[in-house]
C-alpha positions in Angstrom: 113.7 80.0 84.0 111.2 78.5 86.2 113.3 75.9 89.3 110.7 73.8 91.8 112.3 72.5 94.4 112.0 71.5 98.0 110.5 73.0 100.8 113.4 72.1 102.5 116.0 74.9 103.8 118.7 75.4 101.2 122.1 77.4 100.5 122.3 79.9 97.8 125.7 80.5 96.4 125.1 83.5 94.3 127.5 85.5 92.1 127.9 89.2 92.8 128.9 91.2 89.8 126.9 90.8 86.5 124.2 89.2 88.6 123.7 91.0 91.9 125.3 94.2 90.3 125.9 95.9 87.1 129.4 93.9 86.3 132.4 95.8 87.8 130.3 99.1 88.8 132.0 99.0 91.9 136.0 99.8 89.8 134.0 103.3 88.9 132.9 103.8 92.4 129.2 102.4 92.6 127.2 99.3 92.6 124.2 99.0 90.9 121.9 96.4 91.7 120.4 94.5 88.6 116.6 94.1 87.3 115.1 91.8 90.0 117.4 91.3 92.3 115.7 92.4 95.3 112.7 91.2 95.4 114.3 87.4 94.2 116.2 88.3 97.8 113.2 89.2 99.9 111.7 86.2 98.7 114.5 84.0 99.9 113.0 82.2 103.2 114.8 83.3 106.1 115.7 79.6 107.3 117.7 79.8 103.8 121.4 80.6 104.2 123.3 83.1 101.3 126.5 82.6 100.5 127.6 85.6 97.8 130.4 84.8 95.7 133.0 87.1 94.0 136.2 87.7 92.5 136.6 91.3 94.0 139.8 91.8 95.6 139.7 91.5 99.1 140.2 95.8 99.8 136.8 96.1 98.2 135.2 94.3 101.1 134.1 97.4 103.2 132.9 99.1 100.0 131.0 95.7 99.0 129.5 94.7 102.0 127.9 98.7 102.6 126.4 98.6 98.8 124.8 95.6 100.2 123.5 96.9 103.0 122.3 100.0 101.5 120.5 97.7 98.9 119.1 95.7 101.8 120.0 92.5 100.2 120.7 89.6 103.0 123.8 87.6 103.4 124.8 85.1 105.3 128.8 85.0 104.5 130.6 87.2 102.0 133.4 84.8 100.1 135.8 87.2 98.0 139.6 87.3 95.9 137.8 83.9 94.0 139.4 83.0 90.8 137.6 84.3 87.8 137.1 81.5 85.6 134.1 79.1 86.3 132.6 77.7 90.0 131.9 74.5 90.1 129.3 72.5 92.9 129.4 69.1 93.9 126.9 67.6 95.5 125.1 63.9 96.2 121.5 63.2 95.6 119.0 62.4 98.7 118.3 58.5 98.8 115.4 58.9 98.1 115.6 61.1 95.1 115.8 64.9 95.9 117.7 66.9 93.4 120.3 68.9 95.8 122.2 71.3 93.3 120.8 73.0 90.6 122.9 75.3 88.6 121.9 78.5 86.4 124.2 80.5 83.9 122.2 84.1 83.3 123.4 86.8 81.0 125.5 89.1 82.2 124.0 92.1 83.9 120.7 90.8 83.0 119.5 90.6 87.1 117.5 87.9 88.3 113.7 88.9 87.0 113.7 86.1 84.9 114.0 83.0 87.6 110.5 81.5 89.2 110.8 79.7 92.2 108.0 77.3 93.5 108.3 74.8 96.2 106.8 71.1 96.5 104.5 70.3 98.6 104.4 68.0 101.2 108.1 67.4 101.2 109.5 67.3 105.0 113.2 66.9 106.9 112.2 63.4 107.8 111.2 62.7 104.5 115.0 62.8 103.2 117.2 61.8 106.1 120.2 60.0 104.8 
């Protein structure tokens, strides 16, 4: 799956298990981090913000947010205890006609290998002000 966007800073909302890490690894005591996964991360700019999504309970938070570090993936906020079923964004479209929310569905466990990102050019802040 190939996504061109902006050159804007954005917010990734990105699901843990089954896309960070081998769905629920972390009930048999490990995470394991998925085909791809870091080096779609390090390629993240770091104006970007990461919001990481899961349904873990709450008391797996310690153990979640030390499999992350030891990965080394960045975070910017850690939002757990969500309800299983789907997630859902909302969001309006720039006047003048930048796409703000894209949304991907990957097989589970698959990692991220498969996703391309590439970035317009020439598109700037003042470009899209509302």
């Amino acid at each position: 799956m190939r996504l061109k966007m902006s050159n804007l800073p954005k917010t990734w909302i990105i699901d843990l298990d089954g896309t960070v890490f081998l769905h629920n690894g972390y009930l048999l005591g490990k995470d394991i981090l998925l085909p791809g996964v870091k080096n779609f991360f390090d390629n993240i700019p770091s104006s970007d913000k990461i919001i990481l999504i899961t349904a873990r309970n709450e008391s797996f938070r310690e153990f979640t947010e030390r499999s992350l570090i030891g990965y080394g993936i960045r975070y910017d906020l850690l939002i757990m205890n969500l309800p299983v079923g789907e997630r859902i964004l909302i969001n309006d479209n720039k006047p003048k006609g930048l796409r703000t929310a894209y949304a991907v569905n990957l097989t589970r466990n698959k990692g991220l290998s498969d996703i391309s990102i590439s970035y317009l050019d020439n598109i700037y802040k003042d470009d899209f002000h509302e």
